[in-house]
VMD Tcl script that draws the C-alpha trace (Angstrom):
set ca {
  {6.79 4.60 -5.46}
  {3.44 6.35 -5.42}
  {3.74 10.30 -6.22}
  {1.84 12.78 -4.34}
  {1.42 16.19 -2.57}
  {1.98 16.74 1.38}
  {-1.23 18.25 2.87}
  {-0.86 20.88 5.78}
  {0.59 18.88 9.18}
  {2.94 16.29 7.30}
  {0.98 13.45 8.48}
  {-0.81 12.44 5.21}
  {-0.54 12.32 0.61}
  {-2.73 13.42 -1.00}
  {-1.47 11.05 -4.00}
  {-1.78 11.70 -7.63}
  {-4.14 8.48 -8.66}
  {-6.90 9.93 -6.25}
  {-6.56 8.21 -2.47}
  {-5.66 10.39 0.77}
  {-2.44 8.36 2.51}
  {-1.62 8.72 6.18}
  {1.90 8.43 6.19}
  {4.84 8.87 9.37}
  {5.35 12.29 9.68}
  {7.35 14.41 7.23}
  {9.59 17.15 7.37}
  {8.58 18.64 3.93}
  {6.46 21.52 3.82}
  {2.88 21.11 2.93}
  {2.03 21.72 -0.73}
  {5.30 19.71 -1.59}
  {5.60 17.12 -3.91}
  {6.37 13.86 -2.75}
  {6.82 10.51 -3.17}
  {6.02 7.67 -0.92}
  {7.84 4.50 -0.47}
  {5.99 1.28 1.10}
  {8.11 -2.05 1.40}
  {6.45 -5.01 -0.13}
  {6.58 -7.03 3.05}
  {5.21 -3.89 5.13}
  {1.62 -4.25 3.26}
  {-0.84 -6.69 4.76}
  {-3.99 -8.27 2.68}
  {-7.40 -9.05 3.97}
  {-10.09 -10.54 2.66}
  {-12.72 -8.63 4.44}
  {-12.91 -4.99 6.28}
  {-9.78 -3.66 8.21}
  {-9.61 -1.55 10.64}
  {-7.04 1.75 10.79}
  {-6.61 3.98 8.56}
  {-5.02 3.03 5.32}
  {-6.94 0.21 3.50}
  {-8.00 0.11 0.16}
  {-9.62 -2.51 -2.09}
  {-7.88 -4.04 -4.69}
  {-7.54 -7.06 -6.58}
  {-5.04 -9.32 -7.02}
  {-3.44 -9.62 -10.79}
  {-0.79 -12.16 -9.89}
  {0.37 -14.12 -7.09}
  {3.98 -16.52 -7.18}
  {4.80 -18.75 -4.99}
  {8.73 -18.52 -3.73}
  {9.31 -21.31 -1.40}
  {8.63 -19.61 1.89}
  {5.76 -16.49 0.13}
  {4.13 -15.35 -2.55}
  {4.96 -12.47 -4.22}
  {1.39 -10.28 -5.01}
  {0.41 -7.69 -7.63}
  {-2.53 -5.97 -6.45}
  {-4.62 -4.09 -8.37}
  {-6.12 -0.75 -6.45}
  {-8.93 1.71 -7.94}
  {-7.45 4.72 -9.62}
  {-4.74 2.84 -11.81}
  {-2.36 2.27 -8.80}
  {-0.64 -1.05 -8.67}
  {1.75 -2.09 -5.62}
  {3.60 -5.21 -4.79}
  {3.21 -7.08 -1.65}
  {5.35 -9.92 0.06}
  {2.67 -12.45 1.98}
  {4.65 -14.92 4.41}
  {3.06 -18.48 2.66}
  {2.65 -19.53 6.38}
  {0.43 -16.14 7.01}
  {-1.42 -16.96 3.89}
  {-3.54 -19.70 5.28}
  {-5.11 -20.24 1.58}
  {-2.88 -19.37 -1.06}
  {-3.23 -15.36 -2.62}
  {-5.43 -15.94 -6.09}
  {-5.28 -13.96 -9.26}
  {-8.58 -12.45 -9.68}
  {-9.12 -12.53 -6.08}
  {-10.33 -9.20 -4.17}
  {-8.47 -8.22 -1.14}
  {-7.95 -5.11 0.98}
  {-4.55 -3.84 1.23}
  {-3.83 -2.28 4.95}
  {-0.80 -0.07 5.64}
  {0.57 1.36 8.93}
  {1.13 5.31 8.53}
  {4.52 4.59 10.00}
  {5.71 1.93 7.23}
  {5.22 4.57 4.58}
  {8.30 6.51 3.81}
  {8.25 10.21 2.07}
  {10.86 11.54 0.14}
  {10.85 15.07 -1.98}
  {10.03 14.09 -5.28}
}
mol new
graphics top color blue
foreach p $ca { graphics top sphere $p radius 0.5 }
foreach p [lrange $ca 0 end-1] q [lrange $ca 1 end] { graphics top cylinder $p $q radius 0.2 }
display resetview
């Protein structure tokens, strides 16, 4: 769960570590605290630039294999930490601790509750 505050149109977080999030649009007035949910399987790493508009560099802290993915802890700037699901057969080369990546989510995969 990453906390943050609603800016004016619904469509993006202004979250409390720092980053601006484009997020599905919400129904909560702007100014509002928030919180914004993102599944572990709905984030996508790259290892170089990404195109749209929510990527962020990180680096990866751990990485498990679990038969058919890993499960990722990836570092961000700001002190934000998220978990992310990689399909082992998406991988190609295994996720790395100590690795950097770019995390990339999809404005719609991001789900905002009233905090």
């Amino acid at each position: 769960m990453l906390p943050g505050t609603l800016e004016a149109g619904g469509e993006a977080v202004r979250l409390r570590a720092g980053p601006r999030l484009l997020v599905g649009r919400s129904e909560a007035p702007a100014g509002a605290r928030v919180l914004c949910l993102v599944r572990p399987e709905a984030i996508r790493l790259t290892a170089g630039a990404a195109d749209g508009p929510n990527h962020f560099a990180g680096r990866i802290t751990s990485a498990v294999f679990l038969g058919g993915r890993y499960d990722c802890e990836v570092a961000l700037a700001d002190g934000i930490t998220l978990r992310v699901e990689v399909p082992a057969g998406v991988a190609g080369v295994a996720p790395t601790p100590d690795e950097t990546t770019v995390i990339v989510l999809e404005p719609e995969d991001v789900i905002v509750l009233a905090d």
